[in-house]
C-alpha positions as CSV (number, residue, x, y, z in Angstrom):
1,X,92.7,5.3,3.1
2,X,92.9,7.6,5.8
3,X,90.8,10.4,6.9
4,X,92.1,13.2,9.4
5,X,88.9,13.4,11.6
6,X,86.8,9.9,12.9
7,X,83.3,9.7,11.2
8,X,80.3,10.4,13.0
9,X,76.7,9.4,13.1
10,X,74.2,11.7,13.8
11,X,70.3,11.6,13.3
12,X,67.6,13.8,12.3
13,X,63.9,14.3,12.0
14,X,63.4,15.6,8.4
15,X,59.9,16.1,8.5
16,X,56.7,14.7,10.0
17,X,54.5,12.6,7.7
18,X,51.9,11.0,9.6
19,X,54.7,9.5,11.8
20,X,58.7,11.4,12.1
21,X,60.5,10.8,8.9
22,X,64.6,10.8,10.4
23,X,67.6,10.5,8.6
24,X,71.0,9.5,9.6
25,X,74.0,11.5,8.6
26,X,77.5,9.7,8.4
27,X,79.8,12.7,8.4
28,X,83.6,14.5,9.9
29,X,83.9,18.1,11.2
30,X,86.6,18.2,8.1
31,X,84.4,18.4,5.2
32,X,84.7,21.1,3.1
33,X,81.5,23.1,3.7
34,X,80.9,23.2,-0.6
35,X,81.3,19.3,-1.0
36,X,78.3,17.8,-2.8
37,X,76.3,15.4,-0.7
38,X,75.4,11.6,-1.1
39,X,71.5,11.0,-0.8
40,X,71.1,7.1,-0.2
41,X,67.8,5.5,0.0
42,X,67.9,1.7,1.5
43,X,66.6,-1.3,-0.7
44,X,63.6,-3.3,0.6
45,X,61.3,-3.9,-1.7
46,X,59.3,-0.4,-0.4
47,X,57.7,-2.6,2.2
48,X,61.1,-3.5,4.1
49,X,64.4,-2.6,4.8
50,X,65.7,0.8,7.0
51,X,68.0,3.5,6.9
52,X,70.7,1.7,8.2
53,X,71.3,-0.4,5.8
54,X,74.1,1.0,4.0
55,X,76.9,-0.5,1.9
56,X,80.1,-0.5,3.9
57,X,81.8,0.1,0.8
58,X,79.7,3.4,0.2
59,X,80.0,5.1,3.7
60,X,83.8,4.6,3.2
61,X,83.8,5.8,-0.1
62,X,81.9,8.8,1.2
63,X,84.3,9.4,4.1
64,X,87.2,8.9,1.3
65,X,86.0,11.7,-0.9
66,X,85.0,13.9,2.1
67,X,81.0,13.8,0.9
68,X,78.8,13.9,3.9
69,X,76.1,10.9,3.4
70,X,72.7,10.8,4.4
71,X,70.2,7.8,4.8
72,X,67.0,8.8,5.3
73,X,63.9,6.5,6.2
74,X,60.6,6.6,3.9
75,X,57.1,4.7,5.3
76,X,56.6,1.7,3.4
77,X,53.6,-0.1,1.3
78,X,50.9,-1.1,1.6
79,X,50.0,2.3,4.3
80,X,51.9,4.9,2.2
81,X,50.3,6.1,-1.3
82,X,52.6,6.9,-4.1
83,X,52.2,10.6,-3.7
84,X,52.9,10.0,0.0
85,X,56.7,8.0,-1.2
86,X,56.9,11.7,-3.2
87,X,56.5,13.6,0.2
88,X,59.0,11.9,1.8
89,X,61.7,12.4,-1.6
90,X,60.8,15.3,-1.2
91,X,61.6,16.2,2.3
92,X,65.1,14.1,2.6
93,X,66.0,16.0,-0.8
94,X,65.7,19.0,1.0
95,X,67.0,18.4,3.8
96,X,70.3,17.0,2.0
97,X,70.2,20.3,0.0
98,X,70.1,22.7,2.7
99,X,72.7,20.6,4.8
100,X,75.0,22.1,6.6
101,X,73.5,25.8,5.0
102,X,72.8,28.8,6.8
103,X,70.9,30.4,3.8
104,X,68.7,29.2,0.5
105,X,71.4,30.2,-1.8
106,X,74.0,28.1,-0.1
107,X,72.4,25.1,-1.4
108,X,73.9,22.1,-1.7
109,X,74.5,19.5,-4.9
110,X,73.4,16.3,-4.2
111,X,74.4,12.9,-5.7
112,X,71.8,10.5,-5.4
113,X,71.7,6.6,-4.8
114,X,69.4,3.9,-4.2
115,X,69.4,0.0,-3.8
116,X,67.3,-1.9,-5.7
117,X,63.6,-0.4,-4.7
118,X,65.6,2.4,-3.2
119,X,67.1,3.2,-6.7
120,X,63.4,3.7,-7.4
121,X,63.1,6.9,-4.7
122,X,66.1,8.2,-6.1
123,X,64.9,8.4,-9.9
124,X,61.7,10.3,-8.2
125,X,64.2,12.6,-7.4
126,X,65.3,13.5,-10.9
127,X,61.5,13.1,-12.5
128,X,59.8,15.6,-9.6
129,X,62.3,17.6,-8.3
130,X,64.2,20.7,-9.0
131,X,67.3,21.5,-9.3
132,X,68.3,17.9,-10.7
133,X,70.6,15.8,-8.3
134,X,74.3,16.4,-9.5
135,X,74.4,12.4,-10.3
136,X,72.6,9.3,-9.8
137,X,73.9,5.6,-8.5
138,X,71.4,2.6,-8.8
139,X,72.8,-0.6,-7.2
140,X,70.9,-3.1,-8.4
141,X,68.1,-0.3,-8.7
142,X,64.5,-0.6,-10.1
143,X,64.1,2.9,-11.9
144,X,60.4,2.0,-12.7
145,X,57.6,-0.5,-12.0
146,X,56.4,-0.6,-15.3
147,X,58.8,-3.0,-16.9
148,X,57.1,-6.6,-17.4
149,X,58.9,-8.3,-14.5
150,X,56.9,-6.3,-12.3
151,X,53.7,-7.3,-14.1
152,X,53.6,-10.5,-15.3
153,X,53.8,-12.8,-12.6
154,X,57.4,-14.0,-13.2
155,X,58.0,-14.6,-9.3
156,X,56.1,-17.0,-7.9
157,X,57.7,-18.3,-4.9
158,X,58.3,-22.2,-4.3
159,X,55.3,-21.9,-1.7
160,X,52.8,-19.6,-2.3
161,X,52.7,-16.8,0.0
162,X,49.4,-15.9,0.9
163,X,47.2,-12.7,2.7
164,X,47.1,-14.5,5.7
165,X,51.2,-14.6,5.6
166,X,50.9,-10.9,4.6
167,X,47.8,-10.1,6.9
168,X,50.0,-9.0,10.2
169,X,51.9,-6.2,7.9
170,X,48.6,-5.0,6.5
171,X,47.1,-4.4,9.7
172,X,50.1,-2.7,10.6
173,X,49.6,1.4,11.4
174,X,51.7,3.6,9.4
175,X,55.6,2.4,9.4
176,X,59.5,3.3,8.2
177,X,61.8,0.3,8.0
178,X,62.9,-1.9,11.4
179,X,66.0,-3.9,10.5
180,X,67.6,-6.6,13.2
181,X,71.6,-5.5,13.4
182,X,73.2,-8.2,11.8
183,X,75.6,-8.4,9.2
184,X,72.9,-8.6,6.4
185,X,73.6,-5.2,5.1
186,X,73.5,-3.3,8.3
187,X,76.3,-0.4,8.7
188,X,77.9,0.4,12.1
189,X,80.0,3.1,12.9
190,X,82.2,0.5,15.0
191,X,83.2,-1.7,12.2
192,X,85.2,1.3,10.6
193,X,88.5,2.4,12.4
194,X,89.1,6.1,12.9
195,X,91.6,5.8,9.5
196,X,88.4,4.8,7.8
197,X,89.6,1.3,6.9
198,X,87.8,-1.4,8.1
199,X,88.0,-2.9,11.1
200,X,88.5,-6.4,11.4
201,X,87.7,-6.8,15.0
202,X,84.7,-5.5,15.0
203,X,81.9,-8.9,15.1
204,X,78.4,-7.5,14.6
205,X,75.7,-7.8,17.4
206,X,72.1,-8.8,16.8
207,X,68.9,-7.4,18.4
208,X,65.6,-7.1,17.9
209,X,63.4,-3.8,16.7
210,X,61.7,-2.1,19.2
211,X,58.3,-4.0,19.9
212,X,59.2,-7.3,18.1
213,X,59.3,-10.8,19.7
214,X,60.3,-12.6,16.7
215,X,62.2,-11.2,13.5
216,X,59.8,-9.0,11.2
217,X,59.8,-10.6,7.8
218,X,58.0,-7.6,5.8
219,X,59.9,-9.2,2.9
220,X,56.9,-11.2,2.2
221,X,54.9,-8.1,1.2
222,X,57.3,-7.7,-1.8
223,X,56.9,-11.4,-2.9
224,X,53.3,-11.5,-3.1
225,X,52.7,-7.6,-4.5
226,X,55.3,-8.5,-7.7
227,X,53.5,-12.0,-8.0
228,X,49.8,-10.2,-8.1
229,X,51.4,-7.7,-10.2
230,X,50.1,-4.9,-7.5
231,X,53.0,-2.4,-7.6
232,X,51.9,-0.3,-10.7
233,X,48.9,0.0,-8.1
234,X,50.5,1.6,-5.2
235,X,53.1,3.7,-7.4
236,X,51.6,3.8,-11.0
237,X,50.9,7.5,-10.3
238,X,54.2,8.8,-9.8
239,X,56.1,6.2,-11.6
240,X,57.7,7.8,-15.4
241,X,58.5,4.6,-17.0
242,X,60.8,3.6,-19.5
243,X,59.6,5.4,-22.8
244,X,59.4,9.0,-21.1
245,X,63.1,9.6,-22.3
246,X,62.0,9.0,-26.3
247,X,59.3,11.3,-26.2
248,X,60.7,14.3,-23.5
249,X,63.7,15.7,-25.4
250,X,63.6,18.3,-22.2
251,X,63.8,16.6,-20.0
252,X,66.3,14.0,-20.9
253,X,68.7,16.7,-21.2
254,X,68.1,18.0,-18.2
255,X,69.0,14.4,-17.0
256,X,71.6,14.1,-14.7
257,X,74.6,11.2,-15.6
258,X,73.1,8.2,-14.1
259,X,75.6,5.1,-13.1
260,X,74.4,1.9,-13.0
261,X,75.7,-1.6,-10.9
262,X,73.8,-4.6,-11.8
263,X,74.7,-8.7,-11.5
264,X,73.7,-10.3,-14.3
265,X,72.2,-13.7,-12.0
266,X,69.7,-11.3,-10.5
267,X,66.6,-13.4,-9.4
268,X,64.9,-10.4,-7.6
269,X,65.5,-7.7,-10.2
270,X,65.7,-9.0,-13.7
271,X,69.1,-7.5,-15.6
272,X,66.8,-6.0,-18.4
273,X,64.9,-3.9,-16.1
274,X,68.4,-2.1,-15.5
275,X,69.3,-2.6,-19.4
276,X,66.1,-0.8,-20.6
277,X,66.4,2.0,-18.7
278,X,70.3,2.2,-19.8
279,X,69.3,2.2,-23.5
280,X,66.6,5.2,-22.9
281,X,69.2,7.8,-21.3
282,X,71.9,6.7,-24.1
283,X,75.2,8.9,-22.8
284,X,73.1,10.0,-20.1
285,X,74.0,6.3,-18.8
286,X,77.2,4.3,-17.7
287,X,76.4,0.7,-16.7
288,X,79.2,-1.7,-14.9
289,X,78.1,-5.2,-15.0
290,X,78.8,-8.0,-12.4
291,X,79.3,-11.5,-14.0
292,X,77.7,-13.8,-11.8
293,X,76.2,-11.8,-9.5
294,X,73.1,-11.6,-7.7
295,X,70.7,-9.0,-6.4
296,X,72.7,-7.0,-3.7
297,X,75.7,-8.8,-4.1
298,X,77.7,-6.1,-2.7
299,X,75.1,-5.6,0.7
300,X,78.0,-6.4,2.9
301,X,81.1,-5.3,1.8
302,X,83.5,-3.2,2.7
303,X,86.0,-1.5,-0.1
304,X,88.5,-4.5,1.5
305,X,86.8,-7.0,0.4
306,X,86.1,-5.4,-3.2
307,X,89.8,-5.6,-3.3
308,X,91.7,-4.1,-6.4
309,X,91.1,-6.0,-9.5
310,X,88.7,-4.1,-12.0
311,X,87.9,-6.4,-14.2
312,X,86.8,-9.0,-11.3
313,X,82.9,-9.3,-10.8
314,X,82.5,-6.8,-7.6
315,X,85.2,-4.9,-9.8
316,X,81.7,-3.3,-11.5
317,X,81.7,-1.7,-8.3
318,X,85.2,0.3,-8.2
319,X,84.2,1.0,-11.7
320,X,81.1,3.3,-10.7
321,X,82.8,4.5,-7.9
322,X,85.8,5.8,-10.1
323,X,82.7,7.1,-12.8
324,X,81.0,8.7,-10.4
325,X,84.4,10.4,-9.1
326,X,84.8,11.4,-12.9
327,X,81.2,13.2,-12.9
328,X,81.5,15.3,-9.5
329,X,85.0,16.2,-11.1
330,X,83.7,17.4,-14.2
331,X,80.8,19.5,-13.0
């Protein structure tokens, strides 16, 4: 893999919601100025996570295909409302859009990921927005809240979280993600060489978010909203389902081709939330499944690492890579 300009990280404030909204764009001064764009929203439950956590594997398969990407930050629950997640779709859809643009009618096509809750954000994209994204990619994605694993109590955690452990991320004032850098699923500019392959020198550094003594654990707010079966709550108004697709003829043809990565040993996200959906968009849909995988079981890697073999596990992964090459080829 090789790429004739180094990749660069810039960042940008897309919009002011109660607090800056910014987004950071991984990108080379040799794009072509009429390449689509990768939207990426980061997983996190919507109460966790950040923008910079990015699959290695994606920014290089970004950088590959010349597609500049873009990893925008979104506040989180409990302090954001549902049409207030829609606002901030909203403006990191049009910023990716208008990217790079001088004028309106140079607007841009947009291929649209998420992980897991992130996946989420992106299918807002394609239920509320116009035009529809070019494609979508859900890693390990949650395309709605409705499905009975977010309502039913299934996880209860080994010790019971409770509002007290939940209580200093309540209080909190209005928030985007704050990740430590480690190598939990944090991307770095300096673990790539200028080639674009990875670089197996680079060891990943750890600090601390701005204004935190000890490591935020936010993560806990996802726990105990799926086991009070709260999320329909926060993001039952702008949440479609799984049935819209039998009963919308419209707008399920208007549906852009939506590729799906899923490990079936997924504790966080059961496989049949990803399976349901799948069945709704029939040839809308291509789903790759990783045997013996978990939730995110790709977080971390780089296209190394994914290695070669296609009919491996994390060879679900170079399968939606090579679909999703097939769709931007096609349109």
């Amino acid at each position: 893999m090789t790429s004739p300009t180094p990749l660069q990280k810039t960042t940008h404030t897309i919009a002011v919601h109660d607090i800056p909204i910014e987004c950071d764009v991984y990108n080379a001064a040799d794009y072509p100025a009429n390449a689509p764009v990768f939207l990426f929203f980061h997983s996190g439950g919507l109460t966790g996570g950040a923008r910079n956590m990015v699959p290695p594997w994606l920014v290089q398969t970004c950088l590959t295909k010349k597609w500049p990407l873009l990893s925008p930050s979104y506040r989180l629950l409990p302090q954001v409302s549902a049409s207030g997640l829609l606002d901030d779709v909203r403006a990191a859809y049009t910023f990716a859009q208008s990217f790079g643009t001088s004028t309106p009618e140079d607007s841009r096509k947009v291929i649209v990921g998420g992980a897991s809750a992130g996946f989420f954000l992106a299918a807002l994209v394609a239920h509320h927005l116009t035009p529809p994204p070019l494609a979508l990619l859900s890693i390990t994605g949650i395309p709605s809240f409705r499905h009975a694993f977010f309502n039913s109590s299934t996880l209860i955690p080994s010790e019971p979280i409770t509002e007290d452990d939940i209580a200093p991320y309540v209080s909190e004032p209005v928030t985007v993600g704050r990740h430590i850098f480690d190598a939990s699923g944090v991307f770095s500019t300096a673990s790539l060489l200028p080639s674009g392959e990875k670089n197996t020198a680079w060891t990943p550094g750890r600090k601390l978010p701005e204004g935190f003594t000890s490591d935020p654990n936010r993560g806990l707010l996802y726990d105990y909203y799926l086991h009070e079966n709260l999320f329909l709550d926060f993001v039952g108004e702008v949440d479609a389902g799984f049935d819209w697709a039998t009963v919308d003829e419209q707008k399920l043809e208007a549906w852009p081709p939506t590729i799906f990565i899923h490990g079936d040993d997924d504790a966080d996200v059961d496989l049949d939330v990803c399976a349901s959906t799948v069945k709704q968009l029939g040839d809308k849909a291509q789903f790759f499944l990783a045997k013996g995988k978990g939730h995110l079981f790709e977080k971390g890697c780089f296209l190394e690492d994914l290695g070669d073999d296609k009919d491996s596990p994390t060879g679900a992964v170079l399968k939606a890579i090579d679909a999703l090459d097939r769709v931007v080829a096609a349109d």
